[in-house]
C-alpha positions in Angstrom: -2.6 -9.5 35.3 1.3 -8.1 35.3 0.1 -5.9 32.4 -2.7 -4.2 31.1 -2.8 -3.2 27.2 -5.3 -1.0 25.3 -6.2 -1.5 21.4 -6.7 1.4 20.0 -8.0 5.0 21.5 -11.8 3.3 22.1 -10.0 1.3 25.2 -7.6 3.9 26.3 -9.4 5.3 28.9 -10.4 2.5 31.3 -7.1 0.7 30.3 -5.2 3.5 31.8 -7.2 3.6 35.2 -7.0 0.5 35.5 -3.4 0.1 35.6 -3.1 3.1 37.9 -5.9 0.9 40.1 -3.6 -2.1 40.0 -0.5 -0.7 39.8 0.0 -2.2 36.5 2.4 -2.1 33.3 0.3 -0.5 30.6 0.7 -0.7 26.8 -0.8 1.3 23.8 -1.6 -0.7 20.5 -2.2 1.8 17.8 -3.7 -0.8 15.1 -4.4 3.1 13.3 -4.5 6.8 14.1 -7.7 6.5 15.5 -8.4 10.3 15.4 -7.3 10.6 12.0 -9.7 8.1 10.8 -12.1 9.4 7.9 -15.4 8.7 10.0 -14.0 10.5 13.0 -12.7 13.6 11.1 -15.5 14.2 9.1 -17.5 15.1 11.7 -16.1 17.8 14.0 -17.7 17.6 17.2 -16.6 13.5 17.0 -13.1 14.4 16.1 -12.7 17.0 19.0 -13.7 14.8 21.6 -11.4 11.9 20.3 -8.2 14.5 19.7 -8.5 15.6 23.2 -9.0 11.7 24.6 -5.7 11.5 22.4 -3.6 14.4 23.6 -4.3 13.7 26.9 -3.8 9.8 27.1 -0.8 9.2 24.7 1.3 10.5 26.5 0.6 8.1 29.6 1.5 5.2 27.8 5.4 5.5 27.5 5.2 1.8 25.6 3.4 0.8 22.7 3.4 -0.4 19.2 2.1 1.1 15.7 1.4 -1.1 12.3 4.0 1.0 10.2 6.5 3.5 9.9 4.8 6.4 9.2 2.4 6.0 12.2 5.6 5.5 14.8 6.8 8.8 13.2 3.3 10.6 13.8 3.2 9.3 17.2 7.2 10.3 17.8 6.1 13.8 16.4 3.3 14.4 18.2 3.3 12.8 21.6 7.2 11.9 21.9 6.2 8.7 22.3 8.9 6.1 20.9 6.4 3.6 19.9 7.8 0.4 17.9 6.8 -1.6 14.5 4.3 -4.4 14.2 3.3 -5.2 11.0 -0.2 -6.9 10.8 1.4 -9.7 8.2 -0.6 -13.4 8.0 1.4 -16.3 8.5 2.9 -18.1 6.4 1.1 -21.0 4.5 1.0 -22.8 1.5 -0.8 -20.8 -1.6 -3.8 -22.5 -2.7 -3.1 -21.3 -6.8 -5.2 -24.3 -7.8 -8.5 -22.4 -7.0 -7.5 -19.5 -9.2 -10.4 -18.9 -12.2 -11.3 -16.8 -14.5 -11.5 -12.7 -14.5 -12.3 -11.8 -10.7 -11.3 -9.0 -9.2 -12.0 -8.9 -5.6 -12.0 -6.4 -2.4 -12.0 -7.8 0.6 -12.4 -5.6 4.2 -14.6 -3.0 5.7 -17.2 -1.7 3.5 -16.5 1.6 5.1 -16.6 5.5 3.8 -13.4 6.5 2.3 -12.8 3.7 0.6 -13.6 4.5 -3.0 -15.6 1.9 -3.3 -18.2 3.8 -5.6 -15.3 4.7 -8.0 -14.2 1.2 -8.1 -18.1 0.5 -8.9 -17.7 2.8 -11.8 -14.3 1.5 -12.7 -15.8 -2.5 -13.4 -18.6 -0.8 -16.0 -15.3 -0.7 -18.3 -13.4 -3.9 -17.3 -14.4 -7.3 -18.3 -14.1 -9.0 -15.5 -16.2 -9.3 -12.4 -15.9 -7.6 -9.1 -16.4 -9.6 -6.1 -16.7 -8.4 -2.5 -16.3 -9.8 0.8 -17.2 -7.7 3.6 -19.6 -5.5 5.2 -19.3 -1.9 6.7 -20.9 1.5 7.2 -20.8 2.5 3.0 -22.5 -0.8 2.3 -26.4 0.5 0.9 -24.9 3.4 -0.9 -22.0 0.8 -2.6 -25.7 -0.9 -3.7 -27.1 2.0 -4.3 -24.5 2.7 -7.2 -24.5 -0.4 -8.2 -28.0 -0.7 -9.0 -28.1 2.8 -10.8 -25.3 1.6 -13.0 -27.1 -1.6 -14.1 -23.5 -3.6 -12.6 -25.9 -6.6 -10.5 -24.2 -9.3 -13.2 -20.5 -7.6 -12.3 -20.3 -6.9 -8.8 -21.1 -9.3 -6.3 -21.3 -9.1 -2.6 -20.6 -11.9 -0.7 -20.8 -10.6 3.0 -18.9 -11.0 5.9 -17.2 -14.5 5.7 -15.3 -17.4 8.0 -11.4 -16.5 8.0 -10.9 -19.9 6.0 -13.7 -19.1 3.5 -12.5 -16.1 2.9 -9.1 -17.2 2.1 -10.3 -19.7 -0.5 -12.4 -16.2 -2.2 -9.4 -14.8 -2.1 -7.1 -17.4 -3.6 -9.5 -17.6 -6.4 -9.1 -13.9 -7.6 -7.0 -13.0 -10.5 -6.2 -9.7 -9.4 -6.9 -7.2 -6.0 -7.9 -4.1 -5.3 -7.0 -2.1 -2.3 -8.3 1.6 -2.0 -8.1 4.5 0.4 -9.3 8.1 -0.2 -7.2 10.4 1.1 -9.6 11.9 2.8 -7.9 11.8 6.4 -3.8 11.1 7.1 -4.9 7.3 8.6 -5.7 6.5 5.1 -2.9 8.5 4.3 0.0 6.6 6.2 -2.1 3.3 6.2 -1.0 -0.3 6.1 -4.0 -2.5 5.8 -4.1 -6.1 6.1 -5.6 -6.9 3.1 -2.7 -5.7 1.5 -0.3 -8.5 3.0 -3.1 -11.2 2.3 -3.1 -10.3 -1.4 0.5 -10.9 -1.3 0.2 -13.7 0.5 -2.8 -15.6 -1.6 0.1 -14.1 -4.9 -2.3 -12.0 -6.3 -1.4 -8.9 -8.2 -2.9 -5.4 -6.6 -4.0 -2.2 -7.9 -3.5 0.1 -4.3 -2.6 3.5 -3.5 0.8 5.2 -3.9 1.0 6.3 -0.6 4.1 6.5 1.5 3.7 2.4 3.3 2.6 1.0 -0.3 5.0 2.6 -1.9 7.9 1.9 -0.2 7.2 -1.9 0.1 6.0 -1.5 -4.2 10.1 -0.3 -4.7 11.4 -3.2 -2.1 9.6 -6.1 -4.3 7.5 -4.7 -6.7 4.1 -6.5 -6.1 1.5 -3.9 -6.9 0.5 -1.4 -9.9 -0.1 1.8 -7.9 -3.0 4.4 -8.4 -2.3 8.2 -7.5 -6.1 9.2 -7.2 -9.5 7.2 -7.3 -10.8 8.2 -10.4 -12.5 5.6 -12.3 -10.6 6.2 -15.4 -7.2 5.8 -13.0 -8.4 2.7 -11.6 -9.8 0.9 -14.8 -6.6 1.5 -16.9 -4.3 0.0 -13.7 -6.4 -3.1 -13.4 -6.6 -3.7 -17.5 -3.2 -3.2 -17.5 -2.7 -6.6 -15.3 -5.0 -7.8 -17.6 -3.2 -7.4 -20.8 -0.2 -7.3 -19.7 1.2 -10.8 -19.3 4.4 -10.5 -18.8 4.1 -7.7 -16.3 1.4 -9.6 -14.3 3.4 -12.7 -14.0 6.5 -10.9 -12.4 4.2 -9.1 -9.7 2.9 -12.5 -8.7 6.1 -14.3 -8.6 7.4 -10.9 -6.7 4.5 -12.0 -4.4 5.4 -15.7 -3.7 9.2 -14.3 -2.8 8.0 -11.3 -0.6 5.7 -13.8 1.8 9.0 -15.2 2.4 10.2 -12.1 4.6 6.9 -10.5 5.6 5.2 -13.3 7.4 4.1 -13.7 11.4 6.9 -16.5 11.6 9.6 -13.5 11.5 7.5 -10.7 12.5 6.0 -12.0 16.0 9.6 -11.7 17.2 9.2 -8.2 17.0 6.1 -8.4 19.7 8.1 -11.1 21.7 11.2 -8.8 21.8 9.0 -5.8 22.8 7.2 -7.6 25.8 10.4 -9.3 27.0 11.9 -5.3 27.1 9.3 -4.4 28.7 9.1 -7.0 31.8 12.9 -6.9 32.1 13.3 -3.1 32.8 
């Protein structure tokens, strides 16, 4: 190996003896703030023990890359560590808009706490349309759970975890997205998920989170109607206005088709090329 790189805090440990072992260049890639994530900081003994691994590893890794802005800035803050920008974007490809149908809405990605998923539950009961999801995760019996207790079988269904190519047909299929955090700990907070650049990418108006990432990529092309909480009521009058709003709806998705053109791998892997080509040249 001429370098040895760890993905995420769970690797970055034994990836940082091992370089010392070998001698090795090592790497930090921060897909998230790990510590900050809401099922490590709701339980405190977990999040001690991952905030110490942090303090006391970050700093040994001099290079590294981070999915957004505001997660260089934490780690620049924190750990003076002068991490650069990889976005997690999909290539680009041609849209399949001839699957498109009727009223779907659909989440796809982790089934996981601090999602809002039971608020989005409660959000279909007044939407007529149906909610489809594709994924699995930790939150997945008591998303059910609601479910069932609501009577919502007919208008939420759950598809699983699915093949990367199935899953892209699901998606192109959907009429509108969904992409919900809580902001229940500052990963959700400063997040930049991938599902949000595959709902641009499939053009597919989103209801998501007007959080700082969102947000600023919402004012550069105006692709998403954005929530400020998860309340049901929030969430059902954002996706019914893409419903009855025609006009509005067809400008976010032809906002979409033109924002795929600049955030796609073709241009963003330079970024990673540039950063390992630094790296072996110093």
């Amino acid at each position: 190996m001429d370098c040895i790189c760890a993905v995420d805090l769970d690797t970055i440990l034994p990836c940082y003896y091992i370089s010392k072992l070998k001698s090795k260049k090592r790497v930090y890639d921060a897909h998230e703030y790990f510590s900050q994530l809401d099922e490590v900081v709701s339980r405190p003994d977990v999040y001690r023990f991952w905030l110490a691994i942090e303090k006391k590893m970050i700093p040994n890794y001099k290079s590294g890359y981070t999915v957004c802005d505001s997660l260089a800035e934490e780690f620049k803050k924190n750990y003076n560590a002068n991490y650069k920008v990889v976005r997690n974007v999909p290539l680009l490809a041609a849209s399949n808009e001839h699957l498109r149908s009727g009223n779907i809405i659909l989440y796809q990605g982790a089934v996981n706490k601090g999602r809002g998923l039971d608020k989005l539950v409660l959000a279909v009961k007044n939407i007529d349309a149906t909610l489809w999801v594709c994924g699995n995760g930790n939150f997945m019996e008591e998303m059910r759970s609601v479910v069932q207790a609501n009577d919502l079988s007919k208008k939420v269904i759950f598809f699983g975890m699915l093949q990367p190519e199935e899953l892209k047909k699901k998606t192109a299929q959907a009429y509108i997205a969904v992409n919900p955090f809580e902001r229940t700990g500052l990963n959700q907070y400063l997040s930049l998920s991938n599902k949000f650049f595959d709902y641009i990418h499939a053009g597919i108006p989103q209801v998501t989170m007007n959080y700082p990432e969102y947000r600023k990529i919402n004012h550069q092309f105006k692709i998403a109607e954005l929530i400020d909480d998860l309340s049901p009521e929030m969430i059902t009058n954002a996706i019914n206005k893409l419903f009855t709003d025609k006009e509005l709806y067809l400008q976010l998705k032809q906002n979409c088709l033109a924002a795929k053109q600049e955030l796609n791998w073709q241009i963003e892997k330079n970024k990673l090329l540039n950063f390992y080509g630094e790296l072996f040249n110093e």
